[in-house]
C-alpha positions, -999 to 999 in steps of 0.1 A, spaced: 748 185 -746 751 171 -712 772 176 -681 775 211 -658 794 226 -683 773 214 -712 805 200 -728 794 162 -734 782 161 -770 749 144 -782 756 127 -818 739 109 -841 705 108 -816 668 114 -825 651 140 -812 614 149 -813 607 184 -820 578 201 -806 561 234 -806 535 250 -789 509 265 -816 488 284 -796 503 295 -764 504 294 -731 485 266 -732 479 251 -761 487 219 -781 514 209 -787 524 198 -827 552 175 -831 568 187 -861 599 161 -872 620 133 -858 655 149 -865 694 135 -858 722 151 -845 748 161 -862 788 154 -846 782 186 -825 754 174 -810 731 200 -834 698 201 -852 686 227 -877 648 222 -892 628 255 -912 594 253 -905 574 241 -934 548 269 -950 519 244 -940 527 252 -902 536 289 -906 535 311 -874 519 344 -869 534 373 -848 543 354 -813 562 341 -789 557 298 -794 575 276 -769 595 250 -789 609 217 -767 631 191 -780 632 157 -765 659 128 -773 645 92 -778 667 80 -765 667 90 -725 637 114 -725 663 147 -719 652 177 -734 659 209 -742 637 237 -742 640 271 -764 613 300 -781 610 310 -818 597 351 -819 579 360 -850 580 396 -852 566 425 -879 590 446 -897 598 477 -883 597 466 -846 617 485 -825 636 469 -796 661 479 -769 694 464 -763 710 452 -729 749 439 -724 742 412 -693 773 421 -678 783 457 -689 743 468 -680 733 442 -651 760 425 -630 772 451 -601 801 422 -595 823 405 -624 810 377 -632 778 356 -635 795 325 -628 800 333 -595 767 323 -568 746 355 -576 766 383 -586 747 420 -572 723 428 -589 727 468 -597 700 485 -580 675 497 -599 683 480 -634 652 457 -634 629 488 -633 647 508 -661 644 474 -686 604 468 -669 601 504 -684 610 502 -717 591 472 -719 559 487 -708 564 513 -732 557 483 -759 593 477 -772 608 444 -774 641 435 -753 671 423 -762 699 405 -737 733 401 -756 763 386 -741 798 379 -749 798 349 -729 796 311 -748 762 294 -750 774 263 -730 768 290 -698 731 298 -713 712 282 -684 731 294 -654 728 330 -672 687 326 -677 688 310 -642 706 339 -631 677 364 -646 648 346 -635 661 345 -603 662 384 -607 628 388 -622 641 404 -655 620 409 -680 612 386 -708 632 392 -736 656 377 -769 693 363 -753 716 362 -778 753 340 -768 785 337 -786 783 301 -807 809 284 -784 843 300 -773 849 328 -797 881 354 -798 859 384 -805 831 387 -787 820 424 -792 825 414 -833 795 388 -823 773 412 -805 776 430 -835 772 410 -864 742 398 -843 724 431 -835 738 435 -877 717 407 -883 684 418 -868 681 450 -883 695 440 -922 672 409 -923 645 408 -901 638 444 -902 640 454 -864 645 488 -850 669 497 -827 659 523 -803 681 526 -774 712 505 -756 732 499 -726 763 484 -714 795 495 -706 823 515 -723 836 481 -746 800 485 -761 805 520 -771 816 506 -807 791 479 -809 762 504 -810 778 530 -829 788 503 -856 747 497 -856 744 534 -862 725 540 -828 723 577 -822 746 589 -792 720 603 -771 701 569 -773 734 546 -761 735 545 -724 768 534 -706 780 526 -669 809 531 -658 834 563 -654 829 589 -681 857 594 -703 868 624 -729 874 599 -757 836 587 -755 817 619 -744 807 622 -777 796 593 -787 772 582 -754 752 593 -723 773 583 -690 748 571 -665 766 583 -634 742 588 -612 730 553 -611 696 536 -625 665 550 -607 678 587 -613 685 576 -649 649 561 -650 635 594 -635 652 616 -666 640 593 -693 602 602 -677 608 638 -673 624 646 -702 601 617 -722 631 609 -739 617 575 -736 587 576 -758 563 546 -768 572 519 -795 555 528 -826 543 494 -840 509 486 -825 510 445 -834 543 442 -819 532 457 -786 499 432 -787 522 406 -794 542 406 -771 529 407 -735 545 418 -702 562 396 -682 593 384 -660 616 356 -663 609 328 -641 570 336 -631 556 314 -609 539 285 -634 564 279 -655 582 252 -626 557 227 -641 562 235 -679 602 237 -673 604 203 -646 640 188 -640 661 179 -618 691 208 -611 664 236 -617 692 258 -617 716 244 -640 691 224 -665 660 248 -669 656 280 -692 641 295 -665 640 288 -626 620 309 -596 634 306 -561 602 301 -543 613 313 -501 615 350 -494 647 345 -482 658 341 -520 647 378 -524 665 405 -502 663 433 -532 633 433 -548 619 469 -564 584 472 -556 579 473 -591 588 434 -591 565 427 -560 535 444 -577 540 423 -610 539 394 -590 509 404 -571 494 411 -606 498 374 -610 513 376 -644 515 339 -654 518 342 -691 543 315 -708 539 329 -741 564 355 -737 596 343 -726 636 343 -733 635 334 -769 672 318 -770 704 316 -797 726 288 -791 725 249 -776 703 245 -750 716 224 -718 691 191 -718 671 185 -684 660 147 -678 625 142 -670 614 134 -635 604 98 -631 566 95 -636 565 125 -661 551 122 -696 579 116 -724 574 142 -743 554 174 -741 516 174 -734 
């Protein structure tokens, strides 16, 4: 789709579909010429011949007809890999909503999702909100310097959102096996991660405790970095079990500095899966956990947001290669 709000539909085009074998910098393997359907879709299985081990492989799309593209990840994952779950909005966003220039950021949340990453488990980002906002919210956590993780959107405009986080987080651990170990988000979420089954002491909410929900979750009321300090003293935050997964999938942030080449367009913040502001005046709250990951110069690609949902198309810079290198 094209336009701001990702609202102008692509039909009956052909677009190239590529994938990165062997990331982060690999070859590339075009895979099939496929056509849009009337809402501007693809779908394509991967044939056994080019099947994917355990990894994190950039795919990128590219129309034939203008050069636009599109740019999403495929996660191949063991069963039995444990991951832990974020709400964007309910965990994150200190202000209402993303859509506005850069909602506040509550302090300390990118340390408390760093941590259970470090501990080896993968993260999840789910959201209520419709994938037609998917780069502005990516944007929005690269500009942050969240780390990498699986964002999950609604498909479109839906009436019951918290039924699709569900039915997502349903999906992950009835068919592919996954684990979950621990969530957040806000009191709406309660019943999302009790309908998974999630143990009450492993389902983390902000916002004002309440009676009716003191059983089923821990209120973090004292905010993040004293919530982060508990789960290390009382090692209520222990390391994920599976050993591949945690080889497989390397730390990392969105929006590293590197990836401006691999993601080049135009409106970097509207058309890219994942944008870096590069001044320091873009970056009034980092932790100094953020600062010391970029000083580690953690460049990796091949762990990034893997992404449900249409992707917003960014057109190629003149003088850039059509189609991926």
């Amino acid at each position: 789709m094209y336009g701001p709000l990702d609202m102008v539909t692509l039909t009956g085009e052909k677009v190239d579909v590529h994938i990165m074998t062997q990331p982060p910098s690999g070859e590339w393997l075009h895979l099939d010429t496929l056509v849009t359907n009337s809402s501007g879709r693809v779908s394509y299985t991967i044939p056994e011949t080019h099947r994917l081990g355990v990894g994190v492989y950039p795919i990128k799309m590219v129309v034939r007809g203008d050069h636009t593209f599109a740019d999403s990840y495929i996660t191949v994952l063991p069963r039995g890999t444990e991951f832990v779950v974020f709400s964007i909005d309910g965990s994150f966003a200190a202000s209402v909503s993303i859509m506005g220039s850069d909602p506040k950021v509550r302090a300390g949340a990118v340390d408390v999702v760093r941590h259970w990453q470090d501990l080896g488990y993968l993260i999840i980002y789910v959201t209520g909100r419709p994938d037609m906002q998917k780069q502005r919210v990516v944007a929005w956590l690269a500009q942050h310097n969240f780390p990498h993780g699986v964002v999950s959107f609604c498909d479109g405009l839906v009436h019951d959102p918290l039924r699709h986080k569900a039915n997502f987080l349903k999906l992950l651990i009835s068919e592919l096996h996954l684990r979950a170990h621990a969530a957040y988000g806000s009191t709406k979420d309660v019943a999302v991660y009790n309908s998974i089954s999630l143990s009450p002491m492993h389902i983390y909410i902000v916002g004002r405790p309440t009676k009716k929900l003191q059983q089923q979750c821990q209120f973090i009321t004292d905010g993040y970095a004293a919530h982060l300090a508990q789960l290390k003293y009382n090692h209520r935050a222990r390391p994920a079990r599976n050993t591949a997964t945690r080889m497989a999938l390397r730390k990392g942030s969105f929006g590293l500095p590197g990836q401006s080449d691999f993601l080049r367009s135009r409106n970097h913040l509207l058309r890219t899966i994942s944008a870096q502001p590069s001044g320091p005046s873009h970056r009034h709250d980092r932790t100094q956990t953020q600062m010391d990951s970029e000083q580690r110069g953690q460049r990796s690609m091949s762990v990034a947001a893997s992404c449900w949902g249409r992707a917003m198309a960014g057109r190629l810079e003149p003088g850039a290669a059509t189609g991926p290198k």
